[in-house]
C-alpha positions as a printed Julia matrix, in Angstrom:
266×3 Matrix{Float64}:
  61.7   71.82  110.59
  63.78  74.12  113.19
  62.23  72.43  116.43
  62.91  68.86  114.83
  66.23  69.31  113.71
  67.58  70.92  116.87
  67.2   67.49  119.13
  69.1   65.82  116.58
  71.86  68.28  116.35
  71.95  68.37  119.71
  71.91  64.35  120.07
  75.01  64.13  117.22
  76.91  66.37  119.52
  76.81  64.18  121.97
  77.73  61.08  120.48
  80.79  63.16  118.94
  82.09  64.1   122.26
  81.81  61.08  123.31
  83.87  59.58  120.85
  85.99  62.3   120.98
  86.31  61.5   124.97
  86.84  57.67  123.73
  89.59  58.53  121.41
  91.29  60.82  123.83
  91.15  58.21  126.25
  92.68  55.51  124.5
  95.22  57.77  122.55
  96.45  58.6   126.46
  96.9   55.09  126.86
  98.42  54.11  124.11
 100.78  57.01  124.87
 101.69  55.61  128.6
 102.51  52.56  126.82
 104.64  53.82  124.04
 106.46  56.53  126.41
 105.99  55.73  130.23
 106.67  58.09  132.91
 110.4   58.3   133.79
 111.78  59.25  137.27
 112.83  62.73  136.86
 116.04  61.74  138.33
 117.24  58.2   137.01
 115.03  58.01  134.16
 113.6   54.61  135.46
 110.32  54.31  134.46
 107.87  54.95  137.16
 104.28  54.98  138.32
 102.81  57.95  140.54
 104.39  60.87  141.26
 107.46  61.25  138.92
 110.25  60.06  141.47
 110.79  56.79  142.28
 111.4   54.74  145.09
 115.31  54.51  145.0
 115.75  58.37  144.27
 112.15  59.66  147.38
 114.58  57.57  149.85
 117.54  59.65  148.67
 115.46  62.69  149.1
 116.63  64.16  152.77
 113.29  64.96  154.34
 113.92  68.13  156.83
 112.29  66.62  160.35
 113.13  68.06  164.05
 115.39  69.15  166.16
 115.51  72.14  163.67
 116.26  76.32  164.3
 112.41  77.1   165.11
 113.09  80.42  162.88
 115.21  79.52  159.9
 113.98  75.82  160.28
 117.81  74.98  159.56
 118.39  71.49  160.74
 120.25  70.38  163.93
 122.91  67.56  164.49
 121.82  66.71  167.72
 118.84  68.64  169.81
 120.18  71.4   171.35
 117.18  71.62  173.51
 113.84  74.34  173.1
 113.89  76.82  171.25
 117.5   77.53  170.97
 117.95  79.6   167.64
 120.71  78.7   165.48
 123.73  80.97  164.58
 122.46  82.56  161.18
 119.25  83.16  163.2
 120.85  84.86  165.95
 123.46  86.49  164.08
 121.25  87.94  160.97
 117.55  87.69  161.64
 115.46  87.95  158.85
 112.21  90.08  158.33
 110.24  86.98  158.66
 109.05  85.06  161.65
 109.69  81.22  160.9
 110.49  79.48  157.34
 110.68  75.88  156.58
 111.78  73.56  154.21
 110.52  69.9   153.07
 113.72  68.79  151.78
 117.72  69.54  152.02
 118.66  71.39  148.88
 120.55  67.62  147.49
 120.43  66.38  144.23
 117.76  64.91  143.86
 115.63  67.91  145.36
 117.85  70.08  142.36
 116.59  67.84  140.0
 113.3   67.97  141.15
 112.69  72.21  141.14
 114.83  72.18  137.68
 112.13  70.49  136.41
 109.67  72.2   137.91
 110.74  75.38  136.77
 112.57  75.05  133.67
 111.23  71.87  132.05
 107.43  72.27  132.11
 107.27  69.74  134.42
 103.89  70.59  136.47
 102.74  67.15  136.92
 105.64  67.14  140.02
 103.67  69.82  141.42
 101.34  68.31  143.3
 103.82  65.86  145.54
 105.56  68.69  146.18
 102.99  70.71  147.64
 101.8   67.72  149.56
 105.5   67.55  151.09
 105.86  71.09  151.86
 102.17  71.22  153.56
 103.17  68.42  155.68
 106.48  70.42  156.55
 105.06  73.85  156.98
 101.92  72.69  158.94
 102.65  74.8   162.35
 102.78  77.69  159.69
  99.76  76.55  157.8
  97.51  76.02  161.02
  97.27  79.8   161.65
  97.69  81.35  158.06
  94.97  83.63  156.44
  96.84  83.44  153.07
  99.45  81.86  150.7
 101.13  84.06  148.61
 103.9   82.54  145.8
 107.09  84.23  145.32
 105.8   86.31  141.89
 108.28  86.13  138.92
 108.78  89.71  136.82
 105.9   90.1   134.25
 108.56  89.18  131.39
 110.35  85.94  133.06
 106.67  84.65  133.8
 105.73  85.26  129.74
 108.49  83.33  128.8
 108.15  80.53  131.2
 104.06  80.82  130.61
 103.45  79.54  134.31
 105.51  80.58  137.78
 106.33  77.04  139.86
 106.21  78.99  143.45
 102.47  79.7   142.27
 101.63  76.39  140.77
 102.56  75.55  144.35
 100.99  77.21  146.38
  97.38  76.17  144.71
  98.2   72.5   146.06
  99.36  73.84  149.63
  96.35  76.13  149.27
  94.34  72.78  148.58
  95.59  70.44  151.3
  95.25  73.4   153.63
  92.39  75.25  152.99
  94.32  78.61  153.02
  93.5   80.97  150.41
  96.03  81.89  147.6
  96.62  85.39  147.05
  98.73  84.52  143.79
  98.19  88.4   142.44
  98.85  90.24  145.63
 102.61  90.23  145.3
 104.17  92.26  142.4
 108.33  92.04  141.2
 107.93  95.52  139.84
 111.45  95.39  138.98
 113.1   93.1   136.83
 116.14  91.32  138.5
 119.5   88.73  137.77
 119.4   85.98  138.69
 120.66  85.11  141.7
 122.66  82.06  140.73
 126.35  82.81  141.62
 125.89  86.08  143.36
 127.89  85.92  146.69
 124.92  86.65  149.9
 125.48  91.0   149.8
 124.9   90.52  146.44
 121.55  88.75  145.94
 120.42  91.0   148.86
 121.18  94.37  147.07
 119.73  92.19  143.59
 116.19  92.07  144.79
 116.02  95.45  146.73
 113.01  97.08  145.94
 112.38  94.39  143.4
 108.67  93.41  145.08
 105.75  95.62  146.0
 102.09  94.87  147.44
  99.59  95.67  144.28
  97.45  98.57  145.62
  94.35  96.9   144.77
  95.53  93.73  146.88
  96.03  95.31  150.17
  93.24  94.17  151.94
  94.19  90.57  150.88
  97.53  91.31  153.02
  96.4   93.85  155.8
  96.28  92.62  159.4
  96.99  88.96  157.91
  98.99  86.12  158.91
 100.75  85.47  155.47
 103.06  82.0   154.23
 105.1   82.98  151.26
 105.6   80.09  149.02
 108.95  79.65  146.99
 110.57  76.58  145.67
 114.35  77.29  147.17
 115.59  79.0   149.52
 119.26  79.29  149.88
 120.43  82.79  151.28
 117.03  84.07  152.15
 117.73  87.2   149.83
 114.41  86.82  148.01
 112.46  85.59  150.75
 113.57  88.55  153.08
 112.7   91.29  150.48
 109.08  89.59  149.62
 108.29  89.59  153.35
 109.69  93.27  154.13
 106.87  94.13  151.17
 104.24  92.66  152.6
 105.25  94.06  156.3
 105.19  97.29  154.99
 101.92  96.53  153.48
 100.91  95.93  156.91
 100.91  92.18  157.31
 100.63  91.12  160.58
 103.22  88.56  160.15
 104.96  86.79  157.56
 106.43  83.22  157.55
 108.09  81.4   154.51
 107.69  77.73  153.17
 109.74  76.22  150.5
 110.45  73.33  148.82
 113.79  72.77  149.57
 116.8   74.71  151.37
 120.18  74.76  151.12
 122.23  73.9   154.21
 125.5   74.52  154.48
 127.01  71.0   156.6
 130.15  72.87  157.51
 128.44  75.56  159.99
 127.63  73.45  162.77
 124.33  74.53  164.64
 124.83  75.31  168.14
């Protein structure tokens, strides 16, 4: 009775998943119809990637002449390899960072949503973007690691958007994700409205190599992935971790970056 009954169990379970899979399918649909995507930024309804294509043309794509360490963008060319001023007058612990998109509106709305709004489905054409803006980086990295968020911030946001991230760059790349090699082993403010000495003395000491992670970072060529970067605070602490965990070198690629328009690049 055992052996007869078991092919028929097993046959029911099928056909129940696959009306399960059916009524998934069409309750999706139905969905779409009754609520269609909205443009994150207008609130036009839209197909693909959540923005459309009034607000990705307002979107100010970062493209060369550029600082080739800060990746700030340039006026006009000022010819090879000239640094910018911030560059030249505060370098920063890591080689080269660069940025997808200016730090406008648009790219606001688009890492608010991100990061505050559970809004992961934008994650993906915003990895794609970044890859395509950090490929010089990308072409000779042995690992991504994402900006980590303290252990309580990440609990109550249940995901961290510098990770979710890096697993797309880390897909259109082929570089490896080290998303648990980076630790914030100190719990910090954030740094919204804190003038530049004070977002630097905020993260001091906040971020620390996990011991069992080392070899992920030793003698590596690391890209640390973050959404924003505006005074390089954060990005500068991460990378003096993982230099004192003995990276070999560390570059940065974000999102977006703020630029102030009323320093004019040399």
């Amino acid at each position: 009775m055992d052996a007869e009954a078991s092919p028929r169990s097993s046959h029911l379970h099928r056909v129940l998943n696959a009306f399960s899979g059916a009524w998934s399918h069409a309750a999706r649909f139905a969905l779409d119809i009754a609520l269609p995507t909205l443009c994150v930024s207008c609130r036009e309804p839209v197909d693909g990637d959540g923005v459309c294509a009034a607000c990705w043309a307002k979107l100010s794509f970062i493209a060369p002449p550029f600082c080739p360490r800060l990746g700030i963008p340039f006026v006009y060319d000022p010819g090879p390899e000239l640094l910018s001023m911030e560059a030249i007058a505060s370098p920063p612990a890591y080689q080269r960072a660069r940025a997808a998109v200016r730090y406008d509106d648009v790219a606001r709305t688009l890492v608010h949503a991100l990061k505050y709004q559970d809004r992961t489905d934008l994650a993906p054409a915003m990895g794609r973007w970044m890859a395509r803006a950090g490929h010089e980086l990308l072409e000779g990295a042995d690992v991504l690691v994402p900006v980590p968020l303290h252990w309580r911030r990440g609990w109550s946001r249940r995901y961290n958007q510098s990770g979710a991230l890096a697993r797309v760059i880390g897909q259109q790349s082929g570089v490896k994700v080290a998303a648990e090699a980076l630790r914030r082993v100190r719990a910090t403010e954030q740094q919204i409205g804190l003038s530049r000495a004070q977002r630097a003395e905020n993260v001091q000491g906040a971020f620390k190599v996990a011991t069992d992670r080392m070899a992920d970072i030793q003698g590596r060529h690391v890209v640390l992935i973050d959404d924003v970067l505006t005074s390089g605070a954060t990005s500068d602490a991460c990378a003096r971790a993982l230099l004192r965990a003995k990276a070999a070198q560390v570059d940065v690629l974000v999102f977006a970056r703020v630029v102030d328009t009323h320093k004019a690049p040399i």
